[in-house]
C-alpha positions in Angstrom: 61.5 -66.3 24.4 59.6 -64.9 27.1 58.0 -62.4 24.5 57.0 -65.0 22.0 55.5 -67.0 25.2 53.5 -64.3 25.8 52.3 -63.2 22.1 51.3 -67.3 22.1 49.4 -66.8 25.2 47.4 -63.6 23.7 46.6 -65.8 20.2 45.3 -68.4 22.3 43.4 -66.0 24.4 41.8 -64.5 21.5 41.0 -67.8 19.8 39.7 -68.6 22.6 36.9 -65.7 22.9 36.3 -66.4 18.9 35.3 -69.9 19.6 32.8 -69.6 22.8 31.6 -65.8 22.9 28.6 -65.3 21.3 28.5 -64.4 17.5 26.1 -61.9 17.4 27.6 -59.4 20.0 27.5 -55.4 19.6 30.7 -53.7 18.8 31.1 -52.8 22.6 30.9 -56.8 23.0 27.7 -56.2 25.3 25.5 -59.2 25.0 22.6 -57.4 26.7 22.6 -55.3 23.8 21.9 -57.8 20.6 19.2 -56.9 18.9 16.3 -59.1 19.5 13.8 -60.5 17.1 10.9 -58.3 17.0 7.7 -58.8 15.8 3.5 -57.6 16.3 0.7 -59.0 15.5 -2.9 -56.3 15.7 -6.1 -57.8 15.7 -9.4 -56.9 15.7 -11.7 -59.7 16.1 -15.1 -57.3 18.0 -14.9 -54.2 16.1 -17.5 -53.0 18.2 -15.9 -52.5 21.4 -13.3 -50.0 19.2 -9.9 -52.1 20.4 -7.3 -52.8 19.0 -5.8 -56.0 19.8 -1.8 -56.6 20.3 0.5 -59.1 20.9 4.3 -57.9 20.7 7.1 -60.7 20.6 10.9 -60.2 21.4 13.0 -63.5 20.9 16.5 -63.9 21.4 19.0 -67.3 21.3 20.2 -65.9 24.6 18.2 -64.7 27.4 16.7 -61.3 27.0 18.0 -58.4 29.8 16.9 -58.9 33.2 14.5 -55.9 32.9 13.0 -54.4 29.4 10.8 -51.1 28.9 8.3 -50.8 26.5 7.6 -47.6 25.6 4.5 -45.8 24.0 5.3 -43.1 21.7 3.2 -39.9 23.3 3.3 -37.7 19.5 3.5 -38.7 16.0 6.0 -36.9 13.6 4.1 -34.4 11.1 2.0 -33.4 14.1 3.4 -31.6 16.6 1.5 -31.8 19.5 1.9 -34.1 22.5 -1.3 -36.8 22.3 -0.8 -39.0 25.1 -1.3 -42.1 22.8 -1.0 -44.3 26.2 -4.0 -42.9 27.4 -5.5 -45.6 25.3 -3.6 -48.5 26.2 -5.8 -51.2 28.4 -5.3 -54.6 29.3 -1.3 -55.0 29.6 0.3 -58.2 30.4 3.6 -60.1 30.1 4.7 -63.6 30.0 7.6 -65.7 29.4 5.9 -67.4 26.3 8.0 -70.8 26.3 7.5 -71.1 29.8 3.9 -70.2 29.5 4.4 -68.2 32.9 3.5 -64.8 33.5 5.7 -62.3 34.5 6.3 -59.4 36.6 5.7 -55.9 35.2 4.9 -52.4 36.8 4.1 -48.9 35.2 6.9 -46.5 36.2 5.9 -43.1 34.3 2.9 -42.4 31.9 4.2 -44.5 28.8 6.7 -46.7 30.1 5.7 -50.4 31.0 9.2 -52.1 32.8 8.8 -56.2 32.8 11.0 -58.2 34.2 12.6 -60.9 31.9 13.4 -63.8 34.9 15.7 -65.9 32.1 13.1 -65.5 29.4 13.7 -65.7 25.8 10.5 -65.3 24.5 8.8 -62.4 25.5 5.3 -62.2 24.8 3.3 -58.9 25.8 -0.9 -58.4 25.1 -2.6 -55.0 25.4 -5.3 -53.8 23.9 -5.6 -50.3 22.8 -8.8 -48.1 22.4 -9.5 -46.9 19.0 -12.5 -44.6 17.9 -10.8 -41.4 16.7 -11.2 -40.6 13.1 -8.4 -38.4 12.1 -5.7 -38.7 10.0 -3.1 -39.0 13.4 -5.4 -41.4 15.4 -6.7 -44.8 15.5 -10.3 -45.9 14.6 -11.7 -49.2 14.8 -15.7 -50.1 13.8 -18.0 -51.9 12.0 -16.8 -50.9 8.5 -12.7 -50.4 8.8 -10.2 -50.2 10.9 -7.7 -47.3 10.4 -4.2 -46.6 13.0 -0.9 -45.4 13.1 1.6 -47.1 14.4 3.4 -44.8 16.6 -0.3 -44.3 18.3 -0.6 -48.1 18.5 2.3 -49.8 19.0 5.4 -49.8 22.0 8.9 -50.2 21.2 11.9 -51.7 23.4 14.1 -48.9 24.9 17.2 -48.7 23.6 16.2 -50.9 20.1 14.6 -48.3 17.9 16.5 -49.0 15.0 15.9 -52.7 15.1 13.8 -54.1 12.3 10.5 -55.7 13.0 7.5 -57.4 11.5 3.8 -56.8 11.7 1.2 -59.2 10.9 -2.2 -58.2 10.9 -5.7 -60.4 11.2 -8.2 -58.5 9.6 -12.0 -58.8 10.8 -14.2 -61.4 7.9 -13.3 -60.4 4.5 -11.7 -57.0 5.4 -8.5 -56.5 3.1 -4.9 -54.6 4.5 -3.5 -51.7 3.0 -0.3 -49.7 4.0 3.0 -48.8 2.6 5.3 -51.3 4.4 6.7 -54.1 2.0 4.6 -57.3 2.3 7.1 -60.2 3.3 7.3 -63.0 0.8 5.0 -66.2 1.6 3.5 -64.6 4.9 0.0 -63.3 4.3 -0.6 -59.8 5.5 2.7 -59.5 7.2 5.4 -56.5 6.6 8.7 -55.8 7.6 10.1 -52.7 8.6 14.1 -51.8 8.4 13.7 -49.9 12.1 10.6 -48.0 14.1 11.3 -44.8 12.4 9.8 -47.0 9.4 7.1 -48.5 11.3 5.8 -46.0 12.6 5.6 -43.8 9.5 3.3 -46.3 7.8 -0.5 -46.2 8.3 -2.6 -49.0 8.1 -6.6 -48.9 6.7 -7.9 -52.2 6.8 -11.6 -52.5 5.2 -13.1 -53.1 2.4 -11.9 -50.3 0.6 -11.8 -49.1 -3.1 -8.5 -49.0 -5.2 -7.5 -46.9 -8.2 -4.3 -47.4 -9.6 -2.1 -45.4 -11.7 1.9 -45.9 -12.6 4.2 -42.8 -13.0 7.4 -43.4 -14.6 6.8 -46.6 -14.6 6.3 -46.6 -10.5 2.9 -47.7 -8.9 0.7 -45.4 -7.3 -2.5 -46.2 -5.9 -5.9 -44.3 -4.4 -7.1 -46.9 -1.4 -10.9 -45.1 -0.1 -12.7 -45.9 2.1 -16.0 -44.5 2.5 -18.7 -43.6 0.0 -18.8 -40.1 -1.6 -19.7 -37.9 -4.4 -16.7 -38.5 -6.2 -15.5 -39.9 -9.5 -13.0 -42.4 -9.7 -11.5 -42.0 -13.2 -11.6 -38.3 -12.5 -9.3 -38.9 -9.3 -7.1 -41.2 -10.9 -6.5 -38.8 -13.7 -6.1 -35.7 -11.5 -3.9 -37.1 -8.7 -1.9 -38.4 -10.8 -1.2 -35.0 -13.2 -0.3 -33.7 -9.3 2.2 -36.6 -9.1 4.0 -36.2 -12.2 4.1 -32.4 -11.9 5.8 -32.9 -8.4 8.2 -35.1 -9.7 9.0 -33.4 -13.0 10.4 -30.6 -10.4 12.3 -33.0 -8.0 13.7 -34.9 -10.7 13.4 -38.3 -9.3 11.3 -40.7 -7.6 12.3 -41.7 -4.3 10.6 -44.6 -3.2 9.3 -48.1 -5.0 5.5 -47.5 -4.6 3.2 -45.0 -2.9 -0.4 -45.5 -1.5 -2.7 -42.5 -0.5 -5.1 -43.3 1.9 -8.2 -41.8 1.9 -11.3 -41.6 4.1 -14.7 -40.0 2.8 -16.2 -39.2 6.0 -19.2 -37.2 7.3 -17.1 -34.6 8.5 -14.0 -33.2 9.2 -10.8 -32.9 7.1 -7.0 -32.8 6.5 -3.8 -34.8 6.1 -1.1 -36.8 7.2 2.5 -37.3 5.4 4.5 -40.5 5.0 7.4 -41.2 3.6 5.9 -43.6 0.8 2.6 -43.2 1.7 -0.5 -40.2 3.0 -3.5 -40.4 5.3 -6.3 -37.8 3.3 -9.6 -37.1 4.9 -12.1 -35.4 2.9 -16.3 -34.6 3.6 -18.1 -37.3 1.8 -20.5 -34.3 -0.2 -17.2 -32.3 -0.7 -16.1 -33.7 -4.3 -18.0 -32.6 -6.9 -18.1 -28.8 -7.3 -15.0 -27.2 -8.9 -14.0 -25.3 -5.5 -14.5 -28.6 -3.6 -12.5 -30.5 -6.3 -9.3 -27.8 -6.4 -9.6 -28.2 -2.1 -9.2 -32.2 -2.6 -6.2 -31.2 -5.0 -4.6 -28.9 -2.8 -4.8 -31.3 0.2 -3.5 -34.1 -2.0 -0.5 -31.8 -3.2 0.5 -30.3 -0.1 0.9 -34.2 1.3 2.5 -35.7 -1.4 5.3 -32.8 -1.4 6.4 -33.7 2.1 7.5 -36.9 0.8 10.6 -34.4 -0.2 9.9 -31.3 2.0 10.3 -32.8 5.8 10.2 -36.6 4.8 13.8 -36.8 3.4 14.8 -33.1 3.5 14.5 -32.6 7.3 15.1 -30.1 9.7 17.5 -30.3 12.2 15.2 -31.8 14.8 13.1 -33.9 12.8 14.6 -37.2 12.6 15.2 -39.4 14.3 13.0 -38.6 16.4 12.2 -38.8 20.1 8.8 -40.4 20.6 8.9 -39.5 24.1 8.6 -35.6 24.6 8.6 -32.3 21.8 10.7 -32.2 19.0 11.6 -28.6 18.6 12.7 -26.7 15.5 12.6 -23.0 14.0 11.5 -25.0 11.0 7.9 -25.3 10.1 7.8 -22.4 8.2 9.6 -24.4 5.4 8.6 -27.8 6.1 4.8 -26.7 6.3 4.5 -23.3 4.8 6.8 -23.6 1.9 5.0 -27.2 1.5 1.6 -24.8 1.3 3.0 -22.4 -1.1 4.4 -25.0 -3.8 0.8 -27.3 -3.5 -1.1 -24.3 -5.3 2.1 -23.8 -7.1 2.4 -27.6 -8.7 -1.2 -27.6 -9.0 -1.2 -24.5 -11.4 2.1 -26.3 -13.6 0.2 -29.1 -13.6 -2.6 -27.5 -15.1 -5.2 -28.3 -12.8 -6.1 -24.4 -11.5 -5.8 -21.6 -13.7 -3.8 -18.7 -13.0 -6.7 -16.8 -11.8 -7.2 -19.0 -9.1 -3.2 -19.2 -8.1 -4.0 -15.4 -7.2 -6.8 -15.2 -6.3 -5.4 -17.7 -3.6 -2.1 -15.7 -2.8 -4.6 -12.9 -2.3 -6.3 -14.6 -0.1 -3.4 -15.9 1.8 -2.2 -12.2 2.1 -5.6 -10.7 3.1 -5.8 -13.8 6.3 -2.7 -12.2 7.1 -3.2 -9.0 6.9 -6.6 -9.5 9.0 -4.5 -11.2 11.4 -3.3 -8.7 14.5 -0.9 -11.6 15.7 1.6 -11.0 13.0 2.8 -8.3 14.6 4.1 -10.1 17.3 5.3 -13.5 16.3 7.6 -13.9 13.9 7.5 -17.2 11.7 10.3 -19.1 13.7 8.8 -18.0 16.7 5.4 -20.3 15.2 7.1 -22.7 14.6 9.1 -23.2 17.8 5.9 -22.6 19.5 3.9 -25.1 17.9 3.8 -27.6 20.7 1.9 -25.3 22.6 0.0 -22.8 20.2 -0.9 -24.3 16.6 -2.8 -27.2 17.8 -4.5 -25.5 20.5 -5.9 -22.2 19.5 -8.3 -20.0 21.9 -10.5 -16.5 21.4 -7.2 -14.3 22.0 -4.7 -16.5 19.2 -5.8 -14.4 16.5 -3.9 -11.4 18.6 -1.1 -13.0 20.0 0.1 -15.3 17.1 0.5 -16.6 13.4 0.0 -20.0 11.8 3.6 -21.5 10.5 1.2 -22.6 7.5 0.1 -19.2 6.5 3.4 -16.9 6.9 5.7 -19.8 5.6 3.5 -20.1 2.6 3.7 -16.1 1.8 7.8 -16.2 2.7 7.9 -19.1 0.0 6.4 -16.7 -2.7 8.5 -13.6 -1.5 11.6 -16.0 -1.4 10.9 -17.5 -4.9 10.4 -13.9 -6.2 13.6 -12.9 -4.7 15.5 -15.2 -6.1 14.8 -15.2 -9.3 15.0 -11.3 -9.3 18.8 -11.7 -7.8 20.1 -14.3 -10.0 18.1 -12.8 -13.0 16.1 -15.7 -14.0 18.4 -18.2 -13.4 17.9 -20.0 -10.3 14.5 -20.2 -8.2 13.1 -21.6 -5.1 13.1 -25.1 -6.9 17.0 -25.1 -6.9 16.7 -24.2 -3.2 14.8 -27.7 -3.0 16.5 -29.6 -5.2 20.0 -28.8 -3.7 18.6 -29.7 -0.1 17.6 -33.0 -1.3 20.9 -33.7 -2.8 23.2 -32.0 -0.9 21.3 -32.9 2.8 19.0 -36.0 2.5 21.1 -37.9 0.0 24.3 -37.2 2.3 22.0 -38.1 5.4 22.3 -34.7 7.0 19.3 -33.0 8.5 19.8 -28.7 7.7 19.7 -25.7 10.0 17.8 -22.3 9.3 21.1 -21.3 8.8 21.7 -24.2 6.3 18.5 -22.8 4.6 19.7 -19.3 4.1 23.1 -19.9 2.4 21.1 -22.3 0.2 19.0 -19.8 -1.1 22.0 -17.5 -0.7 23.9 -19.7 -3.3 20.8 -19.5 -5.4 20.4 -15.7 -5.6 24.2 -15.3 -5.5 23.4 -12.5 -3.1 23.0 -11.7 0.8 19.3 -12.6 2.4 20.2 -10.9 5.7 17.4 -9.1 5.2 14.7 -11.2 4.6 16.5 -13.5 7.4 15.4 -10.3 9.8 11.5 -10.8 9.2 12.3 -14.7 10.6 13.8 -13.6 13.7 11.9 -10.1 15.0 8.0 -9.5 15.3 7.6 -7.0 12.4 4.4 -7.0 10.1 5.2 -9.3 6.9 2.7 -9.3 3.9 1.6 -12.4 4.0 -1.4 -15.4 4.1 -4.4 -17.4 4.9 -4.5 -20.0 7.4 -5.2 -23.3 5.5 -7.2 -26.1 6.9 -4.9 -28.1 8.9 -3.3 -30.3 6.8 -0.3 -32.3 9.1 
């Protein structure tokens, strides 16, 4: 009797917590930590002050916690180099937004911004944020277009980075909105993203820009450019997408629903960003036309759109998630950059676009940088990489003696790789089974890989030990091998 009185008690005690705690409760039961309804709005209504206008909402049915910090993202994944994208941020205030009252907030480190809730459930937060960097990492905001990424514009809540979110922008006049977030349904110039891993690897250009389409396997692609420029825009449809359907006649499949390259044609300066459905290309607006111009634009555009495999979805181990807030280091940029480097001259030349004369005549080139290059006897190509955060981004007269570019060695250890395996397995297997079985075996089983992952990949490849190329990774030792590319991500 006494035990039955007892399991009663418990049922009642339980039914009890079912009927009057709050539903939407995390699995440790902490209300604190429901996700809150998160949404932005950017504006831009005086383009010629270059700022960026923002207005950041968190709503919850119960109040919020008692303190929240915002937080500014200080790099942007695909270039490593600490930015200080709060630098930029002007402007900042809080208030309780059904109240209407404003609230208490105070700046306790370089990108942090703590505000105190009082009971609110509305949070409403303005800042604006400087824009008038052109470049594909940066924000830019005039007369013609505005251009930003995310993770350079907008905060996130600690603790919620894998809460969704929506972004509604107000473009300036007649200015159109491109990026590869999906739209939501019924809400004009609004997009939703799954968590701020997605937001922030989505570009926006908002302008009056050009558009060339193009579907491969039956998927749409499109060209959005902004800026004029000797270029011809049948001639890039036609060409970007033979780079396209070579790239995915080697992966095998097409991982996303759509893909937009964004493109700038500007009066100088160069390079590109990676996305994971999407690209940020600059290109000199005179630098279209002539056939070594053309094969640049090609190379640039192939290197990107293979990261949407290499580093996108088939990550190293300490890309992903990310931490927004300090360096992100790997021994890995050698394949996620260089062997990204190596297979955009590659695809370009199975896709018929260079000849096999100029596929040499750029590994020759690659290998006579190299060779030119006194560094590369004293940095090995995980050593670059590791070291980007302080080197690659920021090189000086005495660079060229004391270091390598991940881009240029990884690139060269590609080819000798690819060479090698097909010599072991005679024929059989290549450097594309390397990728391939990353992609399935890693990305598709949401595992990021180690360097040691990578070697008994191409290991099961060339049914063979690679201890020995493994040694040129590790130890400063000459390697024959490559050109430093434009910067490219």
């Amino acid at each position: 009797m006494i035990h039955r009185f007892y399991s009663s008690a418990m049922v009642l005690a339980v039914a009890a917590l079912l009927l009057f705690a709050p539903f939407n409760v995390t699995a440790q039961g902490n209300q604190a930590d429901v996700q809150p309804e998160i949404s932005f709005t950017v504006s831009m209504s005086k383009p010629y002050t270059h700022l960026l206008e923002v207005e950041m909402r968190l709503r919850r049915a119960a109040q919020l916690p008692s303190e929240i910090n915002l937080i500014m993202p200080v790099w942007t994944p695909g270039s490593y180099l600490i930015r200080e994208f709060e630098r930029n941020v002007q402007d900042f205030a809080a208030m309780d937004a059904s109240g209407g009252r404003a609230l208490l907030w105070q700046k306790t480190n370089k990108d942090t911004w703590r505000v105190e809730t009082a009971g609110a459930r509305d949070l409403r937060i303005t800042y604006r944020v400087y824009a008038n960097e052109l470049t594909v990492r940066t924000n830019d905001l005039n007369d013609h277009h505005a251009f930003w990424n995310n993770a350079a514009l907008l905060m996130y809540p600690d603790g919620y980075l894998k809460a969704p979110s929506t972004l509604t922008v107000v473009p300036f006049n007649d200015w159109r909105v491109a990026t590869g977030l999906p739209p939501v349904e019924g809400r004009p110039n609004t997009f939703r993203a799954e968590n701020f891993d997605i937001l922030y690897d989505s570009p926006f250009e908002v302008s009056r820009f050009k558009v060339v389409s193009f579907e491969v396997r039956g998927v749409p692609h499109r060209i959005v450019i902004d800026g004029e420029g000797n270029y011809d825009l049948e001639r890039m449809r036609r060409d970007v997408q033979r780079v396209v359907e070579a790239e995915v006649a080697m992966m095998g499949e097409i991982p996303y629903h759509d893909y937009t390259f964004i493109l700038h044609s500007t009066n100088m300066g160069g390079g590109g960003l990676e996305h994971l459905n999407s690209t940020s290309l600059m290109m000199e607006r005179n630098r279209f036309y002539s056939d070594s111009d053309w094969k640049g634009f090609l190379g640039l555009v192939s290197h990107e759109f293979f990261h949407l495999w290499n580093v996108k979805r088939i990550r190293p181990d300490a890309l992903g998630p990310f931490d927004y807030t300090k360096e992100n280091y790997t021994k890995l940029l050698w394949v996620a950059e260089g062997i990204t480097d190596y297979y955009s001259g590659l695809l370009l030349r199975r896709a018929g676009l260079i000849s096999e004369e100029d596929y040499l005549r750029r590994v020759a080139g690659n290998i006579q940088s190299l060779q030119a290059t006194p560094g590369r006897l004293l940095m090995s190509a995980e050593e670059a990489s590791f070291n980007s955060w302080i080197k690659e981004y920021r090189p000086d007269e005495n660079s060229i003696n004391s270091q390598i570019s991940y881009y240029t060695k990884g690139a060269l250890l590609g080819l000798l790789l690819d060479l090698e395996i097909r010599k072991l397995s005679k024929g059989a297997k290549s450097l594309d089974d390397v990728m391939r079985y990353l992609y399935t075996e890693f990305y598709k089983k949401n595992r990021n890989y180690t360097p040691e992952d990578f070697q008994k990949t191409c290991e099961l490849m060339a049914r063979s030990s690679l201890d020995r190329l493994r040694s040129g990774l590790e130890h400063r030792r000459p390697d024959s091998c490559a050109r430093r590319p434009a910067r490219q991500s």
